[in-house]
Phi, psi and omega in degrees: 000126178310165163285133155308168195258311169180211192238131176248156167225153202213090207223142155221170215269148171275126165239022181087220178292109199283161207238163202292330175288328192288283177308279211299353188275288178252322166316287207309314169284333147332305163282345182287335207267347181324297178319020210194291168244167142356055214282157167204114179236121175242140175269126227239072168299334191276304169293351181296308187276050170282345189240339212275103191237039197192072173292006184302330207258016185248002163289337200258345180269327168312302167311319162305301164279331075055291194274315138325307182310293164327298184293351164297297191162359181273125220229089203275354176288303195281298158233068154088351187303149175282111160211137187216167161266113190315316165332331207275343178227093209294332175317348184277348166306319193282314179295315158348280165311280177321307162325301196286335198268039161249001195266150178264126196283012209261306212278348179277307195257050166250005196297166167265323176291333145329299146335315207269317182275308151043263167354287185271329193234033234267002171254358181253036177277086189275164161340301210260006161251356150218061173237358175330286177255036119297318173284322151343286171330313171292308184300347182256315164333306189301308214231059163008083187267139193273331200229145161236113163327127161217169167275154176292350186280309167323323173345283176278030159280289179277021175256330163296320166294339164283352129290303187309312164320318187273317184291345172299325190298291188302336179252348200218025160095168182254090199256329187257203190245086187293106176278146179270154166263149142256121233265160181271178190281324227223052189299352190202124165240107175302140164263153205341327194283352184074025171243313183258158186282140194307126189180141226275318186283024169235359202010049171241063179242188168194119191272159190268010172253015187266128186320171136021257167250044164251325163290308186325259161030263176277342166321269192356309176295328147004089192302113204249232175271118173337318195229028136279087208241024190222188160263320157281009160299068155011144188232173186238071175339292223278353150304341222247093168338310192301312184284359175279315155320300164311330168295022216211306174258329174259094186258004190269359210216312204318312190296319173290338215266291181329326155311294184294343186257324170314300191273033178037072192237351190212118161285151183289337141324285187324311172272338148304332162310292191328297180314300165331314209270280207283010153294296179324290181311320182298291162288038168284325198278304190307317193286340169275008177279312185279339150336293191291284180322311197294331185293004191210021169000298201292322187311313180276258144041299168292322153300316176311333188241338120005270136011279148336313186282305178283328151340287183282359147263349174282302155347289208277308176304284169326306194307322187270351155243353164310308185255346118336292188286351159288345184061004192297165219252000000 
């Protein structure tokens, strides 16, 4: 068996059940980088509540996602990946603290994401939402990751931990890792309305745990091309949400269908079945995997805390050198 190349680290917000921009942005490479590194993958529970002001569900979104992750690939038996609840291993709290009093506070709230929840939440602006990524930093630091998987919208998140690194570096030795990025294929998943980025608080999604015909369903709704508005309208595939798609779950059909949508030889019913049709199927293996998982809920409970238990001798280890190089008493 080849070396592995080094250790990725990885964390998203618990939302519960995943959504089809949830796989192709990220899961799906979450399992593909196993084969290659080191993984450590975390459910970044603290941070949700930087947005969060209503905690009843987050024991059940944890589980949930949890639960997808798994029935996908992600796979701490066979090859060794780390999944955990970041909560679960408090050192990141600690490392946290050590981070910020190296952060210039100008520079957090010049974030552009930072802006945006503002934005969005402007009676909610906490301690901890703009301190986000000093803790981001910190989860990626404690398990010293060579690579963090991102979206391209993600970019100046991790170009703030590879500052924070360097400036950490520079005054107290070269104890962490200035992580590199590795960027996804599949950087936007337009959601049902064709405008917005695909997302479960727009209810413009499709979770990949949804049967049959409940994606048949919502594929239907789908905005497709704007100024197709006949059956003998000639189409414009590279406008059309449904065909981007299709590039992706249909590669056996995508070339005719592009044909076929030019010359108005195929309607946008027609091709929306088709996608329906070749989802399903695709995600046919995961929903019987995650069948099989969900029947036994304490089996998932126990990997997370597994999951944790290895966390946290990597943790305990950084951490001990970390408050060395700090001189902390």
């Amino acid at each position: 068996m080849a070396s592995k190349k080094g250790r990725v680290f990885s964390g998203a917000r618990p939302t519960g059940r995943q959504h089809l921009g949830n796989y192709l942005g990220a899961i799906r490479n979450y399992v593909a980088l196993q084969d290659d590194y080191h993984c450590v993958y975390c459910i970044v529970d603290l941070h949700a509540l930087t947005t969060l002001e209503e905690t009843t569900h987050l024991r059940e979104w944890t589980y949930e996602m949890a639960l997808d992750w798994l029935a996908a690939g992600i796979d701490p038996d066979g090859r060794g990946t780390i999944l955990f609840v970041q909560s679960h291993v408090p050192q990141v709290t600690e490392l946290h603290t050590l981070l910020s009093m190296v952060t210039p506070f100008g520079r957090l709230t010049r974030l552009p994401t930072f802006k945006e929840k503002v934005r969005l939440q402007p009676d909610n602006v906490n301690y901890g939402l703009v301190g986000y990524p000093v803790l981001m930093a910190a989860d990626i630091t404690l398990y010293k990751a060579d690579v963090v998987p991102v979206g391209v919208d993600q970019a100046p998140h991790l170009e703030f931990t590879r500052d924070i690194v360097r400036r950490f570096n520079h005054r107290f030795g070269d104890v962490l890792i200035e992580p590199g990025a590795k960027y996804t294929d599949f950087p936007k998943v337009v959601g049902l309305d064709g405008e917005n980025k695909m997302s479960k608080s727009l209810g413009n999604h499709i979770e990949i745990a949804d049967s049959p015909e409940e994606i048949e369903r919502r594929v239907m709704t789908m905005v497709t091309d704007p100024q197709r508005r006949r059956l003998s309208d000639p189409g414009r595939p590279e406008v059309c949400n449904v065909f981007t798609l299709h590039n992706f779950f249909s590669p056996q059909d995508v070339d005719q269908i592009e044909v076929d949508c030019r010359n108005a030889g195929i309607g946008c019913v027609q091709c929306k079945k088709l996608f329906a049709k070749n989802l399903a199927d695709y995600f046919a293996p995961f929903r019987q995997r995650r069948a099989e998982l969900a029947a036994d809920p304490d089996r998932v409970w126990q990997v997370l805390e597994d999951g944790a238990s290895r966390a946290r001798d990597i943790a305990a280890q950084v951490m001990a050198e970390v408050r060395e190089a700090v001189h902390l008493p």
